[in-house]
C-alpha positions in Angstrom: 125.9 170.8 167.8 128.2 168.3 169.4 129.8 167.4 165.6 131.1 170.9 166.0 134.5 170.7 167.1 134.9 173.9 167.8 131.3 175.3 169.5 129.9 171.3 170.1 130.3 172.4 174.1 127.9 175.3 173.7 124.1 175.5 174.9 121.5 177.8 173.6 118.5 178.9 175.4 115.3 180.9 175.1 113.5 181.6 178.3 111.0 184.3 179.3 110.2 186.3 182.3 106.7 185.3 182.9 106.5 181.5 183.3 105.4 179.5 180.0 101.7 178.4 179.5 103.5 176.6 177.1 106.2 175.6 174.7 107.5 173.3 172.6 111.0 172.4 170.3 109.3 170.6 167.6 108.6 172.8 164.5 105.9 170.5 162.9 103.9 171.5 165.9 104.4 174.8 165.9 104.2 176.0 162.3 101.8 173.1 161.0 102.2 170.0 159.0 102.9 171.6 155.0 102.1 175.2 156.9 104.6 178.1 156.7 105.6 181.1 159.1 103.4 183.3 157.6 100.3 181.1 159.5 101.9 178.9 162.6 98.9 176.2 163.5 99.9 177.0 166.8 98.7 180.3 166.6 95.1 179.1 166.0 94.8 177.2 169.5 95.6 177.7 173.0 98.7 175.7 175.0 101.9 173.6 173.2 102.5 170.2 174.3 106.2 171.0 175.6 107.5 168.3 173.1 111.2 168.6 173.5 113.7 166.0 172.9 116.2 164.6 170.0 115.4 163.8 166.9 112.9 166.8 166.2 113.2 169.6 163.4 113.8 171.5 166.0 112.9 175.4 167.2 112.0 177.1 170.3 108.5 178.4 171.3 107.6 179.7 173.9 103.6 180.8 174.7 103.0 183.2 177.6 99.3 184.0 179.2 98.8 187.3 180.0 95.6 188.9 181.5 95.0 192.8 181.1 93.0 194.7 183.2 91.7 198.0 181.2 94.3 200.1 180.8 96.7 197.7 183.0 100.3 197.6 181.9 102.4 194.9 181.6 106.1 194.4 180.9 107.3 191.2 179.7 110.4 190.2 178.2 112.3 187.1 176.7 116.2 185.6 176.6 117.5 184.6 173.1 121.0 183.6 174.0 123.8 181.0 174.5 126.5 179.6 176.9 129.5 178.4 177.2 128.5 175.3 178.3 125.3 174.1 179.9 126.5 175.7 183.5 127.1 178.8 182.1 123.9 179.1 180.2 122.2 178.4 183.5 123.7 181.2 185.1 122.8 183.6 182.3 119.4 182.7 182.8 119.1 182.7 186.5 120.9 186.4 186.2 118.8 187.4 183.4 115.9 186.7 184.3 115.7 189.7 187.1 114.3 192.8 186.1 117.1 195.0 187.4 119.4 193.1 185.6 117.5 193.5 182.2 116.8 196.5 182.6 120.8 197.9 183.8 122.0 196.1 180.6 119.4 197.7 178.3 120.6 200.9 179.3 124.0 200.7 179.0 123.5 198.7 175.7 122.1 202.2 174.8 124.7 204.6 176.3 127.0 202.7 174.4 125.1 203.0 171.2 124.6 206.4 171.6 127.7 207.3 172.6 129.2 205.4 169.7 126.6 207.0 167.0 127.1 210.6 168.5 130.5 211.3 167.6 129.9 212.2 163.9 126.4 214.2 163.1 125.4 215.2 159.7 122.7 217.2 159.3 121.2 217.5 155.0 117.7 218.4 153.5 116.9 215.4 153.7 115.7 213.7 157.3 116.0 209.6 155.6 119.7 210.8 154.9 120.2 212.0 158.6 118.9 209.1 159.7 121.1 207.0 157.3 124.5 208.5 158.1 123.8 209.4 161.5 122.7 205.8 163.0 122.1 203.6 161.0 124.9 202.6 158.4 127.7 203.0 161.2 125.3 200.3 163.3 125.6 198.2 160.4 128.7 198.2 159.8 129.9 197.2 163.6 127.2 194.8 164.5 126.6 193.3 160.9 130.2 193.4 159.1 133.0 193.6 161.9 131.1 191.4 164.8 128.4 189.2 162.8 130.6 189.3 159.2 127.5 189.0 157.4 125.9 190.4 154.8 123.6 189.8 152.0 126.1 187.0 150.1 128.6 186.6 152.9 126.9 184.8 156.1 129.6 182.6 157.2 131.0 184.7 160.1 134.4 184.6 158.5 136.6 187.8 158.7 137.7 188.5 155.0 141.6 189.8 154.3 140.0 192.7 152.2 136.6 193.3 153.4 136.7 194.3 157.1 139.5 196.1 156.4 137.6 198.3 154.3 134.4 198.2 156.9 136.9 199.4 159.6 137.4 203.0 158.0 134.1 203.9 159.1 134.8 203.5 162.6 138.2 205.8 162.4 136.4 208.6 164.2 134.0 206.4 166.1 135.6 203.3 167.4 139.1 204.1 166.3 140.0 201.3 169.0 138.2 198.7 167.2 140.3 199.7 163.7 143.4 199.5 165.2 142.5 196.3 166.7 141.6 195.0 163.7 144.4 196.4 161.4 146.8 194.5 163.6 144.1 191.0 163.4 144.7 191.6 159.8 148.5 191.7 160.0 148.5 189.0 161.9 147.3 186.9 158.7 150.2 187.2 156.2 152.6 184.9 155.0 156.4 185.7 154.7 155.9 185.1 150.9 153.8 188.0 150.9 150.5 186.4 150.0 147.6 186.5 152.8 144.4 184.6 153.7 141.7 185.6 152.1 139.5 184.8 154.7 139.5 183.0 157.9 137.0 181.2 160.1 137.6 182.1 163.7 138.2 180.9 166.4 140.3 178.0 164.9 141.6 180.3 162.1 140.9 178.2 159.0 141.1 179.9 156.3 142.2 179.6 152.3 145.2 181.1 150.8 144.8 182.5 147.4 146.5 184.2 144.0 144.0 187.0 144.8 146.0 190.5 144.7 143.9 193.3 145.5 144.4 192.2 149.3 147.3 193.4 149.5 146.4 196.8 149.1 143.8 197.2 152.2 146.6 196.5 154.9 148.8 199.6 153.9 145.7 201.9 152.9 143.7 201.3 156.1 146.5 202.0 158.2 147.9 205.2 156.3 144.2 206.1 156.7 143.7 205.3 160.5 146.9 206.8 161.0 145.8 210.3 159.7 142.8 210.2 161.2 143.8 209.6 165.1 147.3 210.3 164.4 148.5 207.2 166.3 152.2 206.8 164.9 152.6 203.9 167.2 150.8 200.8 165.3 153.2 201.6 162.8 155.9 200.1 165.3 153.5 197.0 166.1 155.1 193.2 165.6 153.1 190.8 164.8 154.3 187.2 164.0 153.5 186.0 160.1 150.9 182.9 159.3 153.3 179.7 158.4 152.4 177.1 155.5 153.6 175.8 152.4 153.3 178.3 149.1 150.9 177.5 146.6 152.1 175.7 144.2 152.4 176.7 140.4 149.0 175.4 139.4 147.6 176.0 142.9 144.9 179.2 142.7 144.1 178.7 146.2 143.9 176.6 149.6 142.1 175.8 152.2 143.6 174.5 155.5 144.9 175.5 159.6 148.0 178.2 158.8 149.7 178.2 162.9 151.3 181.6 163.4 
């Protein structure tokens, strides 16, 4: 999106490892005139017309021919992703595309996972609730809240004062690294008043200063809590440099603007 000021440089791809019978970037072909996802038109016929260009309602489709022998195997896979730039997009692709390459960063996406998920077990009755506390909540809370900072009313990928820092306390015996890190990303966005953004987009660091109060509790309570838990006295001796702006103003609740450290 070249309005974007801040991510107008970047290039998305989507590419597989088998070479397209066809594709296309128009979503009127794909899904149908007045047609949905739950039937694409292109899934009733064979070959897209590789319409790509400006100007389209725009997707990415890729169809891929395969031919099976009986009981044949074949492994395919595709590249969701973006670059930097149009370069660097390129070179993910060309490195992606090799099997070794997929297949070495599958596996260390899962020794990391594992490894991650493995340091607290709890075993119940009840195998949905192992299954629950034992992979898939902590999963959810790193990749949704602390990397994607979404969830089911909050999808703007900003990092909120009060939320992460609550999302972080689940990683105190797992990723203790990535709390402390975050405790001090926190800090990091007060004011000298005393007041804090309630949230902030980065990487530009936009973000609105509010009246809101109950912020102000989650800095001192997460770190008295990560501080108990790994007993790492030193991020109490951390410095961190406060956010600068103008203070609301008497009949000000909030606002939004670019606070420099």
């Amino acid at each position: 999106n070249a309005y974007n000021p801040e991510f107008g440089d970047r290039v998305a791809f989507v590419a597989a490892s088998a070479e397209p019978h066809g594709l296309t970037a128009d979503r009127t072909e794909f899904l149908g005139r007045n047609s949905d996802m739950s039937h694409p038109a292109a899934l009733d016929r064979v070959g897209l017309a590789s319409r790509v260009g400006p100007g389209l309602d725009p997707c990415a489709a890729l169809q891929i021919h395969v031919d099976l022998q009986p009981g044949e195997k074949k492994d395919l896979f595709f590249l969701l992703g973006q670059g930097e730039n149009r370069d660097h997009a390129l070179g993910l692709l060309k490195h992606y595309r090799d099997d070794q390459a997929v297949a070495g960063a599958w596996e260390q996406v899962r020794t990391r996972w594992d490894r991650l998920l493995d340091t607290v077990r709890v075993d119940t009755p009840d195998p949905g609730m192992d299954l629950l506390l034992n992979g898939w909540l902590l999963y959810q809370a790193l990749s949704c809240r602390l990397w994607g900072r979404s969830a089911l009313y909050q999808s703007s990928g900003a990092f909120g004062f009060r939320d992460q820092l609550q999302d972080v306390m689940s990683l105190l015996h797992a990723a203790p690294e990535l709390a402390r890190e975050h405790i001090l990303r926190s800090a990091r966005h007060q004011f000298e008043e005393g007041d804090v953004l309630h949230w902030w987009h980065p990487p530009s660091g936009r973000g609105v200063r509010t009246r809101i109060s109950d912020d102000l509790l989650w800095l001192p309570y997460t770190t008295a809590e990560y501080v108990e838990a790994t007993g790492d006295e030193t991020i109490l001796e951390e410095e961190v440099e406060f956010r600068r702006g103008d203070p609301l103003d008497e009949d000000e609740e909030e606002r939004y603007g670019h606070y420099q450290l």
